[in-house]
Backbone of each chain as ProteinMPNN parsed JSONL, in Angstrom:
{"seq_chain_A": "XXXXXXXXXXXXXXXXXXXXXXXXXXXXXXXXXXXXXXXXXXXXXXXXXXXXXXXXXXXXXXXXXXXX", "coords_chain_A": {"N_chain_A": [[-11.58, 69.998, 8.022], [-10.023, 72.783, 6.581], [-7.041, 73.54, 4.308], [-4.21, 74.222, 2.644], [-3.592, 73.357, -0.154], [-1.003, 73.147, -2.685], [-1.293, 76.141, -3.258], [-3.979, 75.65, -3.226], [-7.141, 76.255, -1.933], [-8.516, 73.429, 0.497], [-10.371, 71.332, 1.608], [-10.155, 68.863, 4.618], [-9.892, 65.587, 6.124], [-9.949, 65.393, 9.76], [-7.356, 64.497, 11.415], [-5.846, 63.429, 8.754], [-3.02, 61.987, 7.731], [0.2, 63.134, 5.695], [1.249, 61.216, 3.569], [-1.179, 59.895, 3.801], [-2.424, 61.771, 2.337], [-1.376, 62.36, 0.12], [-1.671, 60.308, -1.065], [-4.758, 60.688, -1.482], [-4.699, 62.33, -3.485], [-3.808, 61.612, -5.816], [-1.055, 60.337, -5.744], [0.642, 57.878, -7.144], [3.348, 57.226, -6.519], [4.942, 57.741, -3.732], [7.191, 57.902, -3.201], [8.638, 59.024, -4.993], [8.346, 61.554, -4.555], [8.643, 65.135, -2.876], [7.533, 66.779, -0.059], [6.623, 69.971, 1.37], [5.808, 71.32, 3.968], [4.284, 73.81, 5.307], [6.202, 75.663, 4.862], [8.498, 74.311, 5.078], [10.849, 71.455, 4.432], [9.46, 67.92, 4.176], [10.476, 65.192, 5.431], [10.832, 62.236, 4.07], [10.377, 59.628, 5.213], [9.089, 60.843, 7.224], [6.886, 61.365, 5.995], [4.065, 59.774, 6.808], [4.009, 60.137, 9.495], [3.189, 62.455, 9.805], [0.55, 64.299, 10.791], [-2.168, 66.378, 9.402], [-2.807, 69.284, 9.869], [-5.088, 71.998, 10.882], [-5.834, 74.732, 8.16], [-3.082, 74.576, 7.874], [-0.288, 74.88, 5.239], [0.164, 73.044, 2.698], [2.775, 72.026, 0.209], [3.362, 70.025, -2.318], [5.579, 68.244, -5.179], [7.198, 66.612, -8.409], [9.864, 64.432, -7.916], [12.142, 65.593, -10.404], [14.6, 64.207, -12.771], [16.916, 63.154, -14.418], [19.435, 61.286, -17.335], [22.025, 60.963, -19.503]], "CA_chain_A": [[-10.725, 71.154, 8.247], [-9.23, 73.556, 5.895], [-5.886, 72.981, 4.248], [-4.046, 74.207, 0.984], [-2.273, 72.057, -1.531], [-0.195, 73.75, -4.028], [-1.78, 76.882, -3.482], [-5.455, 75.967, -3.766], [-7.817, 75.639, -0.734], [-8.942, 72.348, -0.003], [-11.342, 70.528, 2.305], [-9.64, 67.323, 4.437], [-10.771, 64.868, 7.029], [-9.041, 65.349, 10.933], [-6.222, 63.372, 11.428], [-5.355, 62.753, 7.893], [-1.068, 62.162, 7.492], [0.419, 63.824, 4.821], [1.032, 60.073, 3.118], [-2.791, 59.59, 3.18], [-2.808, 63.222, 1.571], [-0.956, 62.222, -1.15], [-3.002, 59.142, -1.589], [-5.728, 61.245, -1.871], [-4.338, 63.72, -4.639], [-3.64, 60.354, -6.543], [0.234, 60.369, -5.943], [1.046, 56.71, -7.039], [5.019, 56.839, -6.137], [5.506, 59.334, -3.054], [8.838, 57.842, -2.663], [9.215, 60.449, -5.851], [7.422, 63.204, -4.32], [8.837, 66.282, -2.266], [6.903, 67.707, 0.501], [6.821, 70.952, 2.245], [4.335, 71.788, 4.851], [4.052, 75.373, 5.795], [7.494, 76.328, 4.222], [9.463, 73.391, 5.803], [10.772, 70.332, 3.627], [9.599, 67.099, 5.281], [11.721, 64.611, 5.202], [9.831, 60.897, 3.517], [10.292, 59.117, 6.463], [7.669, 61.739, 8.168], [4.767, 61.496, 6.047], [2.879, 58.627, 7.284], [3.318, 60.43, 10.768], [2.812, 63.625, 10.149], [-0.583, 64.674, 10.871], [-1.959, 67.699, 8.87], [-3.636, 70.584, 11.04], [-5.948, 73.045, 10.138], [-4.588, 75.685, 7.845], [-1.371, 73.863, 7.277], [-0.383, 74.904, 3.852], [1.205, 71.9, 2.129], [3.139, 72.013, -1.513], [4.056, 69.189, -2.983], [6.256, 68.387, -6.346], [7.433, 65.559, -8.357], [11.334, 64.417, -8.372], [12.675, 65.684, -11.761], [15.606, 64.408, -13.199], [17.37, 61.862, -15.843], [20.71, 60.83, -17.504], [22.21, 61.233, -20.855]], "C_chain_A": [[-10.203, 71.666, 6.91], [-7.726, 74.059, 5.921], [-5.697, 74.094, 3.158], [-2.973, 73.639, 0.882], [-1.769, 72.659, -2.507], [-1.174, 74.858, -4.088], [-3.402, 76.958, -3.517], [-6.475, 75.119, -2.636], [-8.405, 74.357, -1.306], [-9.724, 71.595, 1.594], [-10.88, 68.941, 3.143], [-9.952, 66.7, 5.754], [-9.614, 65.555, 8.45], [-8.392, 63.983, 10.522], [-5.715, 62.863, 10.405], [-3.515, 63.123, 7.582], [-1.203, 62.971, 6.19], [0.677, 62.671, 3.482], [-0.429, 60.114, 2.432], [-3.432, 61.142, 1.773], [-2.781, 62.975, 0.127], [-1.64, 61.444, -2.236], [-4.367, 59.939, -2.109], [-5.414, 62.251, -3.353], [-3.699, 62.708, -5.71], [-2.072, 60.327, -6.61], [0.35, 58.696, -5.745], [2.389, 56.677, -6.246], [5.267, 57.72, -5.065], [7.017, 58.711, -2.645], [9.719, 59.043, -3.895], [8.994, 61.39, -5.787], [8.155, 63.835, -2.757], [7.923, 67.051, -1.752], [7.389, 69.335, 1.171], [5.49, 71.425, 2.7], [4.916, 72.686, 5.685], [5.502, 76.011, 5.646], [8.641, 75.025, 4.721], [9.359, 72.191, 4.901], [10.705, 69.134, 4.322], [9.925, 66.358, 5.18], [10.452, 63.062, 5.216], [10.061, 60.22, 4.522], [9.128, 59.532, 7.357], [6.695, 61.933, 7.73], [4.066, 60.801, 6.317], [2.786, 59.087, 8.872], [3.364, 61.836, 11.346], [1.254, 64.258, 9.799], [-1.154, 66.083, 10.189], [-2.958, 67.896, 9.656], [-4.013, 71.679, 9.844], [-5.195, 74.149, 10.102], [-3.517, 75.397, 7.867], [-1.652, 74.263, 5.369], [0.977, 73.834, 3.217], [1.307, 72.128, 0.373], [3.683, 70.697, -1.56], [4.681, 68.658, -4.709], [6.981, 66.642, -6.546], [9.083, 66.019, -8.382], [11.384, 64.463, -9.824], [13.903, 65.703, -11.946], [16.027, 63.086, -14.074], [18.738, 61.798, -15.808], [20.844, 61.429, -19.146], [22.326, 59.987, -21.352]], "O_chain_A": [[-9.945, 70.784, 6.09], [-7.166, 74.663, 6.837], [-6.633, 74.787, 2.76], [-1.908, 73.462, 1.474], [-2.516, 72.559, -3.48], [-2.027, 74.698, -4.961], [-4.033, 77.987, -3.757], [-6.596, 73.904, -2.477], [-8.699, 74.023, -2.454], [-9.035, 71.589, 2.613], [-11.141, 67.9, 2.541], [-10.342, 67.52, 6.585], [-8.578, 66.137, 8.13], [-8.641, 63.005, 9.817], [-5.051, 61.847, 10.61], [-2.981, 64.198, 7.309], [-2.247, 63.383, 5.685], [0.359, 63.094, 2.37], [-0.797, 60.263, 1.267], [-4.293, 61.316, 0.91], [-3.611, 63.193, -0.756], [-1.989, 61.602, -3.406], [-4.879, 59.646, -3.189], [-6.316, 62.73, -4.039], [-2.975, 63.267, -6.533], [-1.71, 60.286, -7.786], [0.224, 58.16, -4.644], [2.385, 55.983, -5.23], [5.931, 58.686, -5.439], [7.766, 59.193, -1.796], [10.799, 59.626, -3.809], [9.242, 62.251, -6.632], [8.198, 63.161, -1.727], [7.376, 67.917, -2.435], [8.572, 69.618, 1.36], [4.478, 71.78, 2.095], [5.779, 72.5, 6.543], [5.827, 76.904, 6.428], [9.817, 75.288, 4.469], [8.26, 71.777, 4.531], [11.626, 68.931, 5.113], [9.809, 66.366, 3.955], [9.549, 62.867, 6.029], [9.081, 60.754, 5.04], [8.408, 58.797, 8.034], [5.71, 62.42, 8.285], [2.941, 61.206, 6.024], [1.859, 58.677, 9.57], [3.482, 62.301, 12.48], [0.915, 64.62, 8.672], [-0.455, 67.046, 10.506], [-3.788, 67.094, 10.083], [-3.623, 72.028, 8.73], [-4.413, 74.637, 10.918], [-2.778, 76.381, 7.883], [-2.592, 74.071, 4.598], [2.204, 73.894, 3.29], [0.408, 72.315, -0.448], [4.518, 70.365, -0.718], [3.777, 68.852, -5.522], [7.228, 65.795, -5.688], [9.58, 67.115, -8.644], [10.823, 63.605, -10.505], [14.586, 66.665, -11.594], [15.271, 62.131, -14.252], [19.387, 62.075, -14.8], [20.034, 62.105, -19.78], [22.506, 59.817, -22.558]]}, "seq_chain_B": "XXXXXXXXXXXXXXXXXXXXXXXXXXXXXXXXXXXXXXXXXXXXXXXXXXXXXXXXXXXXXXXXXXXXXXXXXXXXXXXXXXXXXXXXXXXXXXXXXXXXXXXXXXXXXXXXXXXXXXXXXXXXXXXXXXXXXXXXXX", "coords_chain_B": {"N_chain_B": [[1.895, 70.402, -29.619], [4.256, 72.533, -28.616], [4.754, 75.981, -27.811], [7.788, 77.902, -28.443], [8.994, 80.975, -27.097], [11.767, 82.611, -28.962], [13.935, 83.965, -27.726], [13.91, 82.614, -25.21], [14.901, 79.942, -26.477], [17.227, 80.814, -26.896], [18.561, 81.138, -24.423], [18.28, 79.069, -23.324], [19.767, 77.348, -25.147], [22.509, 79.066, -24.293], [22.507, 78.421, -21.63], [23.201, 75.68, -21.459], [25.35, 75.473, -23.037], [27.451, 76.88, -21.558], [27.569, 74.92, -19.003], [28.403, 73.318, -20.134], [30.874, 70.607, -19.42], [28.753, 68.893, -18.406], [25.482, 68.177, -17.584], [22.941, 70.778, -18.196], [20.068, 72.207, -17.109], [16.227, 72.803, -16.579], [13.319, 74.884, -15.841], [10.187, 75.438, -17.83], [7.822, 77.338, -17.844], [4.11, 78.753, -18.72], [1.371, 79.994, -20.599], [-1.51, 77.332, -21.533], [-0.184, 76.02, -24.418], [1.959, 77.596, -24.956], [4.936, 78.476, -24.055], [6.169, 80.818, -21.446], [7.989, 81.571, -19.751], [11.434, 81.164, -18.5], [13.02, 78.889, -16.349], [15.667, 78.985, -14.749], [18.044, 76.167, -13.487], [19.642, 74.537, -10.663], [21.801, 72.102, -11.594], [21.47, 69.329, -9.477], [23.163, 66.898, -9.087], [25.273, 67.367, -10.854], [26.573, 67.001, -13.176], [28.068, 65.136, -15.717], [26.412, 62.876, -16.958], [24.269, 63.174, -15.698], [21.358, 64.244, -14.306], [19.731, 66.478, -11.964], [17.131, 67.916, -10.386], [17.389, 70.492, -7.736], [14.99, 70.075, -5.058], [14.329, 72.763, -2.525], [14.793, 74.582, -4.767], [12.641, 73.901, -6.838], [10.622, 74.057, -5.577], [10.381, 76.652, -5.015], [10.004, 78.268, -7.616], [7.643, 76.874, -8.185], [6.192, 78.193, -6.506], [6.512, 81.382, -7.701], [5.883, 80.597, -10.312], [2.793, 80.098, -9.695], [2.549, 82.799, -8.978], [2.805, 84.312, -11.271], [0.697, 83.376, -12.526], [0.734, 81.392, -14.315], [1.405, 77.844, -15.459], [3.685, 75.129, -14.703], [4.776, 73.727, -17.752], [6.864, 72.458, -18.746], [9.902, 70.336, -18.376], [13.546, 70.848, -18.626], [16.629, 69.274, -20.057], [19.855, 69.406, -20.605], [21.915, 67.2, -22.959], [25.114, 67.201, -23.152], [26.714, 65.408, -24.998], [25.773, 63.43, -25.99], [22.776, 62.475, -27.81], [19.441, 64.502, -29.158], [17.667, 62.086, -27.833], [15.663, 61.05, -25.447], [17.144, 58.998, -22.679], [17.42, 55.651, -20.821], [17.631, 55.981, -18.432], [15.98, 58.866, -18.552], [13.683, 58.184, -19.164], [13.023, 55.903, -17.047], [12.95, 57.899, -14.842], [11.14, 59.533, -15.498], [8.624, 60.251, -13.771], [6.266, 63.157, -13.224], [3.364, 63.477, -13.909], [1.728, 65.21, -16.375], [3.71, 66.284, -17.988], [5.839, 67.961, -20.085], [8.935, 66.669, -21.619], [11.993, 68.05, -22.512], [14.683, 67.759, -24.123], [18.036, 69.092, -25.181], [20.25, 68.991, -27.316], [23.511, 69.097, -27.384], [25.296, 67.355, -28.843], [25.67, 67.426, -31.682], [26.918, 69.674, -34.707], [25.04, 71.896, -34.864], [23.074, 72.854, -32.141], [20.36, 71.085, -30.304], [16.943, 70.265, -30.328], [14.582, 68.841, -29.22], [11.04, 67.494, -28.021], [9.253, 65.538, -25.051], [6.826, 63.374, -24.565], [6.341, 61.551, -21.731], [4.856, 58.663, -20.638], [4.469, 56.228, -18.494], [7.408, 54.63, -19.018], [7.483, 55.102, -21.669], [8.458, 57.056, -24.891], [6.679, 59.658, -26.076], [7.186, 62.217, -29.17], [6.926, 65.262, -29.232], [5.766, 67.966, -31.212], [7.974, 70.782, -31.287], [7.842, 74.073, -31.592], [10.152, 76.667, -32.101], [9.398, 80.575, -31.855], [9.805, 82.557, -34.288], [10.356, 85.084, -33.822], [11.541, 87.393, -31.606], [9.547, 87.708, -28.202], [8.406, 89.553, -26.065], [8.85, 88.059, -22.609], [8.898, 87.063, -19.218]], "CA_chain_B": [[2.443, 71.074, -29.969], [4.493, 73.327, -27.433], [5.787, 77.058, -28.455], [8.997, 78.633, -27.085], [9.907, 82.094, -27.666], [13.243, 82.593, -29.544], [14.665, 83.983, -26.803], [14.357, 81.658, -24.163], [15.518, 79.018, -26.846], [18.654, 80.948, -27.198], [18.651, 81.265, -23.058], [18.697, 77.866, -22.448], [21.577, 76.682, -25.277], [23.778, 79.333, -23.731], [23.004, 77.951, -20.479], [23.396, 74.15, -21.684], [27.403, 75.314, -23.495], [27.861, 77.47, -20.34], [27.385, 74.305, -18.126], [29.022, 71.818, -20.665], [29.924, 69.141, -20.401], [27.991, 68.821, -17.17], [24.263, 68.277, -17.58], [22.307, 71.665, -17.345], [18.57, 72.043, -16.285], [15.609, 73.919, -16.445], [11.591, 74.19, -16.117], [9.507, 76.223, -18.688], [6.434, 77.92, -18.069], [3.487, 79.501, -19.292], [-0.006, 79.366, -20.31], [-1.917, 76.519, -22.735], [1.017, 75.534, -24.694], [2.67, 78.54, -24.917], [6.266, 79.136, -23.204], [6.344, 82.743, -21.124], [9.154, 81.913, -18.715], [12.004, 79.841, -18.331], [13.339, 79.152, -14.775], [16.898, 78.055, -14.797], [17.444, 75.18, -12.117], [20.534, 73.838, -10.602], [21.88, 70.615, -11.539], [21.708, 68.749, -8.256], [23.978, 66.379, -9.799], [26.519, 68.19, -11.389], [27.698, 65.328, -13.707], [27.915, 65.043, -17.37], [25.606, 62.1, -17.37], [23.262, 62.981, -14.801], [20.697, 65.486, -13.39], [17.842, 66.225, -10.774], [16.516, 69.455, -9.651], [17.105, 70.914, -6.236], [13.363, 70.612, -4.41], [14.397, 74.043, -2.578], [14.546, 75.349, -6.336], [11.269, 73.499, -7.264], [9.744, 74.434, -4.618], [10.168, 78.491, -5.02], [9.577, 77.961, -9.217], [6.253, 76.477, -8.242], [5.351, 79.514, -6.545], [6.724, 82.307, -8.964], [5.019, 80.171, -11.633], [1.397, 80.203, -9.481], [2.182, 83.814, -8.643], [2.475, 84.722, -12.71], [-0.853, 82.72, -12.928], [1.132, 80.382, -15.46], [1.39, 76.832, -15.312], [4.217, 74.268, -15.053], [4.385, 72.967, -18.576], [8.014, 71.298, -19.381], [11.14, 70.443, -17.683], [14.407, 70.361, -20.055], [18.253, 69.148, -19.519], [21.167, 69.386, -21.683], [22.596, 66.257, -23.415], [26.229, 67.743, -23.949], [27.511, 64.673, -25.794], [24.979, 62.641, -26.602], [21.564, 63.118, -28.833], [18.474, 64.666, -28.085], [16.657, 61.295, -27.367], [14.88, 60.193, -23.927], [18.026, 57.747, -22.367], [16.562, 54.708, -20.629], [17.397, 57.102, -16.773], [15.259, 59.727, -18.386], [12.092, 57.123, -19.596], [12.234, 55.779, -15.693], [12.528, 58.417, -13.761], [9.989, 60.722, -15.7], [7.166, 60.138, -12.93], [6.092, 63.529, -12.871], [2.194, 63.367, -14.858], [1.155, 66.16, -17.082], [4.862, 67.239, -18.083], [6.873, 67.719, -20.863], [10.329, 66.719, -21.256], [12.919, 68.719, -23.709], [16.13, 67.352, -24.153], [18.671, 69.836, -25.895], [21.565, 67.867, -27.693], [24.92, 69.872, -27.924], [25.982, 66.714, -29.857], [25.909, 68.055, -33.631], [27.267, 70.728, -34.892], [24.145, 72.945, -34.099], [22.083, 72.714, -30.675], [19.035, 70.055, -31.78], [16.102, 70.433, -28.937], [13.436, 67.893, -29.216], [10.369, 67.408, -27.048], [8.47, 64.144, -25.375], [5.719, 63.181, -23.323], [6.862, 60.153, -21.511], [4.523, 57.958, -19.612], [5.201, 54.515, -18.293], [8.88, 54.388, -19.849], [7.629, 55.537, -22.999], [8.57, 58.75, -24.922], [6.337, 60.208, -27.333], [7.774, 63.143, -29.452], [5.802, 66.486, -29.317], [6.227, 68.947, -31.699], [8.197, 71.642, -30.658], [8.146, 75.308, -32.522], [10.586, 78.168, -31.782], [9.09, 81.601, -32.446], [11.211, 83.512, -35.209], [10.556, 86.836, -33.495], [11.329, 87.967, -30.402], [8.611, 88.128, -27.845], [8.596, 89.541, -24.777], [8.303, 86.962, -21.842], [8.773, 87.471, -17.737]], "C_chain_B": [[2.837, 72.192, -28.581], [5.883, 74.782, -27.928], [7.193, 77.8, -27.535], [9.518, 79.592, -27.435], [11.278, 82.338, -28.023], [14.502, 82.762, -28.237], [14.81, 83.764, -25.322], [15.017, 80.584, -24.903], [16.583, 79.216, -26.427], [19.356, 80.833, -25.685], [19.145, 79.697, -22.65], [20.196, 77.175, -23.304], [22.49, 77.839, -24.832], [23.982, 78.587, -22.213], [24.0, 76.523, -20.672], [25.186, 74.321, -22.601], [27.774, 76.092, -22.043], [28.376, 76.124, -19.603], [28.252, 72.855, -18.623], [30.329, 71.688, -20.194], [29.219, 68.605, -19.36], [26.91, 69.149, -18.038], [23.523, 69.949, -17.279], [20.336, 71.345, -17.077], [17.625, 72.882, -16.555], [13.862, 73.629, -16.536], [11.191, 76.024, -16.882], [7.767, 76.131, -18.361], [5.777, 78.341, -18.721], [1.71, 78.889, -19.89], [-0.558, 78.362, -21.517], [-0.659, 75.542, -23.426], [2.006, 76.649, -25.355], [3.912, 78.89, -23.774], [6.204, 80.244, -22.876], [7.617, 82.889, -20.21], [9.88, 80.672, -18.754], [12.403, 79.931, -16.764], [14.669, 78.386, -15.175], [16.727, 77.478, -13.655], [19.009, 75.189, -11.976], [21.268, 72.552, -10.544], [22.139, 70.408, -10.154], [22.91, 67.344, -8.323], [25.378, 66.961, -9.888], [27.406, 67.223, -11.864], [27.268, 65.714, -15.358], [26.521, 64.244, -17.97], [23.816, 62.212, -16.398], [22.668, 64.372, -14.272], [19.685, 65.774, -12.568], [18.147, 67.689, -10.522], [16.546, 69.544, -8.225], [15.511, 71.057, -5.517], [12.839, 71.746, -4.007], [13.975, 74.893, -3.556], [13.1, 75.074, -6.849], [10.47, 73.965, -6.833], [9.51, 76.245, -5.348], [10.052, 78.527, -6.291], [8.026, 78.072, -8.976], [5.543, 77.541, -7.821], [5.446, 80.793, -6.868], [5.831, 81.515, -9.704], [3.859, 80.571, -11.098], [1.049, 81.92, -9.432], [1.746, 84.706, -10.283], [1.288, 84.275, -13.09], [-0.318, 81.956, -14.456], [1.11, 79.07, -15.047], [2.746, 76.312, -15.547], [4.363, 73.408, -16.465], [5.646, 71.559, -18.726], [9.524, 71.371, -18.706], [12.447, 69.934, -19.005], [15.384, 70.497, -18.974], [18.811, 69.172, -21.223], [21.354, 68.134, -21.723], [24.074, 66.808, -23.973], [26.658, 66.788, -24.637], [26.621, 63.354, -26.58], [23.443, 62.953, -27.45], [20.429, 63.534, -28.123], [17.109, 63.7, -27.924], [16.153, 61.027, -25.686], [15.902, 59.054, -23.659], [17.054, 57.138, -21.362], [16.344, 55.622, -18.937], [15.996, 57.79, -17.032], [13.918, 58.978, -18.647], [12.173, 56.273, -18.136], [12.009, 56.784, -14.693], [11.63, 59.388, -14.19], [8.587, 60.269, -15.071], [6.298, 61.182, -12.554], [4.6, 63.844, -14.317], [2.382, 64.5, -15.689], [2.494, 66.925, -17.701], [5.289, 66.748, -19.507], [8.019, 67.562, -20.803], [11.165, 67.223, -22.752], [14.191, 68.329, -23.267], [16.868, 67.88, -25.507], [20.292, 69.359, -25.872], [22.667, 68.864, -27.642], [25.841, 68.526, -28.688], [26.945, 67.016, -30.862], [26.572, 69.377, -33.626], [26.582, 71.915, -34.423], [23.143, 72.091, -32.738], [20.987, 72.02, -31.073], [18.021, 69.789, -30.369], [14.977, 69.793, -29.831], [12.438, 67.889, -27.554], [9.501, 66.287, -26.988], [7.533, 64.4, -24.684], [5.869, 61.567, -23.167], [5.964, 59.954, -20.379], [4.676, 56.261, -19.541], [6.235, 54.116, -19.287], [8.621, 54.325, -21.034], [7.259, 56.842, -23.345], [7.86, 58.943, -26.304], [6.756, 61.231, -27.808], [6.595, 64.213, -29.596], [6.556, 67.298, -30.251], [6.726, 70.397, -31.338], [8.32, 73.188, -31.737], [8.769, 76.698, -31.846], [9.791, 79.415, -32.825], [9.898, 82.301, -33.341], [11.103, 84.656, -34.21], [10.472, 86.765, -32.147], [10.441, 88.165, -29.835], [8.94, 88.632, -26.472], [7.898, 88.485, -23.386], [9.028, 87.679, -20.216], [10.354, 86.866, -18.075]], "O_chain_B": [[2.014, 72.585, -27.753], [7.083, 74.744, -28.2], [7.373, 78.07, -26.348], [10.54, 79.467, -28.111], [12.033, 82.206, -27.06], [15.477, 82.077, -27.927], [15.479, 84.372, -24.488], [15.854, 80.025, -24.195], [17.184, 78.395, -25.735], [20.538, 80.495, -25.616], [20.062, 79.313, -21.923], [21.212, 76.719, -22.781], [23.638, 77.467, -25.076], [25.05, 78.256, -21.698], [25.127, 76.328, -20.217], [25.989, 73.394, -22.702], [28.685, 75.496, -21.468], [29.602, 76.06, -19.511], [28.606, 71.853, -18.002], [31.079, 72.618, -20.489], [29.071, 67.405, -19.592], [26.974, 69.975, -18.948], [23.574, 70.333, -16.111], [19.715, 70.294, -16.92], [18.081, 73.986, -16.855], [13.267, 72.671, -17.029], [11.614, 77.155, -16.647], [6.894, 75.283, -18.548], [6.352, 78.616, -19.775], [1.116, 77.833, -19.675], [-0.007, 78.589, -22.594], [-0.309, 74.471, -22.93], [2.76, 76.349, -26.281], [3.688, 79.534, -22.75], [6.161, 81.047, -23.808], [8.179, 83.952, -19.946], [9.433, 79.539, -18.934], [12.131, 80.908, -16.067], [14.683, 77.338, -15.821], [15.847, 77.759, -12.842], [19.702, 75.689, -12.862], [21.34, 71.95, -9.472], [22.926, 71.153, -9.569], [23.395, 66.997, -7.246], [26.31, 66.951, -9.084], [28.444, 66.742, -11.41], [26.379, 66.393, -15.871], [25.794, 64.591, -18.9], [22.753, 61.596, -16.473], [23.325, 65.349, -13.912], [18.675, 65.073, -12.632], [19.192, 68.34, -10.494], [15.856, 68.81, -7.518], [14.956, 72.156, -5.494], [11.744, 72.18, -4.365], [13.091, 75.743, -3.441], [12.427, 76.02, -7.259], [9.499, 74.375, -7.469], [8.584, 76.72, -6.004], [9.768, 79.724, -6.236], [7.297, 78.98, -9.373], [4.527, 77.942, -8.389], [4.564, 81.528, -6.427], [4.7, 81.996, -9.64], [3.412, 81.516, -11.748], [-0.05, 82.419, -9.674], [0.782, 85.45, -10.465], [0.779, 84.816, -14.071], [-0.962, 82.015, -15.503], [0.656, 79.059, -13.903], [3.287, 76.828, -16.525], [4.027, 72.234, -16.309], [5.502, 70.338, -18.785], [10.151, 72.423, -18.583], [12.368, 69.09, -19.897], [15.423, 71.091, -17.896], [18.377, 69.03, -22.366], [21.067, 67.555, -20.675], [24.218, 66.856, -25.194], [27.438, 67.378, -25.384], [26.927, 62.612, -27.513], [23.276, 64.168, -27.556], [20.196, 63.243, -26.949], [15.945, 64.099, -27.883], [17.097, 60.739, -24.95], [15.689, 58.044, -24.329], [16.055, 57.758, -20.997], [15.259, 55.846, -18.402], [15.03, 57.617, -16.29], [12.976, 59.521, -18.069], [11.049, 55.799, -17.971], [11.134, 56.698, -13.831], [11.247, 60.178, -13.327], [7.608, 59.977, -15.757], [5.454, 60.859, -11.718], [4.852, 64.319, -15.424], [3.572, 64.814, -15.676], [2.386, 68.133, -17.913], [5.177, 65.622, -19.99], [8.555, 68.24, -19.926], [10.907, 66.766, -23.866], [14.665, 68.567, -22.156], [16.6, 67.443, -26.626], [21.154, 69.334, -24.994], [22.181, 69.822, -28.243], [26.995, 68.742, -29.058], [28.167, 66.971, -30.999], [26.727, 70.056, -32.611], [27.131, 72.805, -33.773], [22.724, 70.936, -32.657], [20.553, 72.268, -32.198], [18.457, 69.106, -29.443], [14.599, 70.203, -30.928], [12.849, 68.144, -26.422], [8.959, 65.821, -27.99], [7.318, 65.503, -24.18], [5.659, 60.663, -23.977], [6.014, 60.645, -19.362], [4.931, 55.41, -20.392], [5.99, 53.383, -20.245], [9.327, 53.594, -21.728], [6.437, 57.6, -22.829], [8.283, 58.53, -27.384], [6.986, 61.892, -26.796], [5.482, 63.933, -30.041], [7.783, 67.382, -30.19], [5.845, 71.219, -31.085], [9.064, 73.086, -32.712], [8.129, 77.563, -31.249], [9.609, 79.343, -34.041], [10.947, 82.665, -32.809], [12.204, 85.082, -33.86], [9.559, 86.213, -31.533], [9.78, 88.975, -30.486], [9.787, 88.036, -25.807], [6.699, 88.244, -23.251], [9.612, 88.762, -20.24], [11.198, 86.809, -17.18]]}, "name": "protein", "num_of_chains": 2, "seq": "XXXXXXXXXXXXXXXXXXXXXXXXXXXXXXXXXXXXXXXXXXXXXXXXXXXXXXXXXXXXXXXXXXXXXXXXXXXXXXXXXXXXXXXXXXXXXXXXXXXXXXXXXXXXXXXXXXXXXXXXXXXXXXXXXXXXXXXXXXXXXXXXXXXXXXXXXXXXXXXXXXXXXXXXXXXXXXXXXXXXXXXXXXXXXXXXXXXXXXXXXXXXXX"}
């Protein structure tokens, strides 16, 4: 099925979570990564059971931030 | 090496005394290693010692930046009181690949903006060059 990821069509199996997504797009840490699928922020608890559907457009981003 | 037009330099230390002594924020765009846009952010924080980016904010950045057909290059914070090194916070939580990080001291007497590339809790220094002349940027 047909997806996009940060803007840029992409090719992905049925039934793959948004977890396995990440896995796939080599995201070592997604406990530092910020989704949003199809304008909605999904809350890390819900990507291992949220299923992506065809034409779902998913962004994802890393956490940025530090200390002094 | 990563260039930054004069006047986003000057953009971000007014933001970073604006915001002092609270942490300010910000991600810099543009294409190759060329700066064309800055995006101010909002400390999510809002602490002297501490800062993170709103995701909301990240989020709508990421797609102004794709819509300019620029790239994500470098995320910068203010250090109002301390120098502009990488503190041990900013060398763990920089997990985000391909990024630069600018940390702009209000320490010293003048504003002192350094740039790294930090992977696995280490910060290498990049050379950073403000433009003398004015350019026009988005």
């Amino acid at each position: 099925m047909k997806i996009a990821v940060n803007g840029d069509a992409a090719e992905v199996r049925d039934g793959l979570n948004v977890l396995e997504l990440l896995a796939e797009r080599q995201v070592k840490m997604p406990d530092m990564v910020s989704v949003e699928l199809n304008g909605e922020i999904l809350a890390r608890p819900d990507f291992a059971t949220t299923i992506v559907r065809d034409g779902d457009q998913v962004e994802f981003l890393y956490f940025m931030g530090g200390g002094a | 090496m990563l260039t930054i037009p004069q006047g986003i330099y000057r953009e971000m230390v007014a933001a970073a005394r604006a915001e002092a002594p609270l942490e300010a924020c910000g991600l810099l765009a543009g294409r190759e290693n060329q700066v064309e846009s800055l995006f101010p952010m909002t400390n999510g924080d809002a602490s002297a010692e501490h800062f993170s980016l709103i995701p909301e904010e990240q989020f709508a950045a990421a797609r102004e930046i794709r819509a300019r057909g620029q790239q994500l290059l470098a995320v910068w914070h203010s250090h109002p009181a301390t120098p502009s090194r990488p503190s041990p916070e900013d060398l763990r939580l920089a997990v985000a690949p391909d990024m630069l990080h600018l940390i702009l001291s209000l320490a010293g007497e003048e504003p002192k903006l350094r740039g790294f590339r930090i992977a696995d809790g280490r910060a290498t220094p990049v050379e950073l060059e403000i433009q003398a002349e004015e350019t026009d940027y988005e």
